[in-house]
C-alpha positions, 0 to 999 in steps of 0.5 A, a space after each residue: 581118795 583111798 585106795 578102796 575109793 576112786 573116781 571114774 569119768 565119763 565121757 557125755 555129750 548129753 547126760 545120757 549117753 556116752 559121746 561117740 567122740 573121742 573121749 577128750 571131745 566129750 562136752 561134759 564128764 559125769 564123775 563117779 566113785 567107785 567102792 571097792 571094797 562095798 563093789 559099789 559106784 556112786 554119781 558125784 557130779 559133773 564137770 565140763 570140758 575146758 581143753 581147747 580143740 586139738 590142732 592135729 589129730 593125737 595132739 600131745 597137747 591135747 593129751 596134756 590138759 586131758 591129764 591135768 583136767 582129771 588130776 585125781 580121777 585115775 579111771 576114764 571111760 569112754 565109747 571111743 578113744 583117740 590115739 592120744 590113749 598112749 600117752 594117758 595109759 601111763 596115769 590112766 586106767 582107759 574104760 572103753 564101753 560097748 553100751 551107750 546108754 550111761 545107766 547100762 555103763 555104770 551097771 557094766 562099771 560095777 561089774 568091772 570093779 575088780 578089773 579097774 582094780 587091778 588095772 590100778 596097780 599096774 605099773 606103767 601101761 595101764 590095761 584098757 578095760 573093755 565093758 560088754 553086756 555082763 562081763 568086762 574084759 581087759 586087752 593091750 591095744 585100743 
């Protein structure tokens, strides 16, 4: 995409809400596009999640096919993520929601675009964007 365009997951177990799991635990990914320049975020589609069961908890494996499965979706947003969010803050901008709901998300999302933006251009670690009723707020570590 451009860089006026990206896309975002979503971590869902049932379409609906957000998974309480960690974010590579999820079943399936709702896929947004965030317009930044229009400040408008758009429903893709979905993809299911295709990474095997970690064998340890913060497996590097884990970690890797989470990357390769959102090669191109540059922002994950989640209601929680694991210690694994180290390692994908370097490709990643992490989204960590306070609502479960995905539509109240999606409404945080958009409120956030300038944020993600910014967390965007970062070199090196990413910063975690935290989505909390009407404003979002960004902090170092989980």
């Amino acid at each position: 995409m451009t860089e006026n365009k990206v896309k975002a997951a979503i971590a869902t177990d049932d379409g609906k809400t957000l998974t309480t799991e960690h974010f590579g635990s999820a079943k399936r990914y709702l896929i947004y596009s965030l317009d930044f320049s229009k400040q408008a975020v758009g429903y893709l589609g979905e993809i299911a999640n295709t990474t095997k069961e970690e064998e340890t908890h913060g497996d590097p494996e884990k970690a890797k096919e989470v990357s390769e499965l959102f090669a191109g979706i540059p922002v994950l947003v989640g209601f929680a993520m694991g210690p694994n969010i180290v390692r994908i803050r370097k490709k990643f901008v992490p989204v960590i929601s306070r609502e479960r709901g995905i539509a109240q998300t999606v409404a945080l999302l958009k409120g956030a675009l300038p944020a993600i933006k910014k967390g965007l251009q970062e070199a090196g670690d990413k910063s975690i964007i935290y989505l909390e009723g009407k404003h979002a707020g960004t902090g170092g570590n989980p």
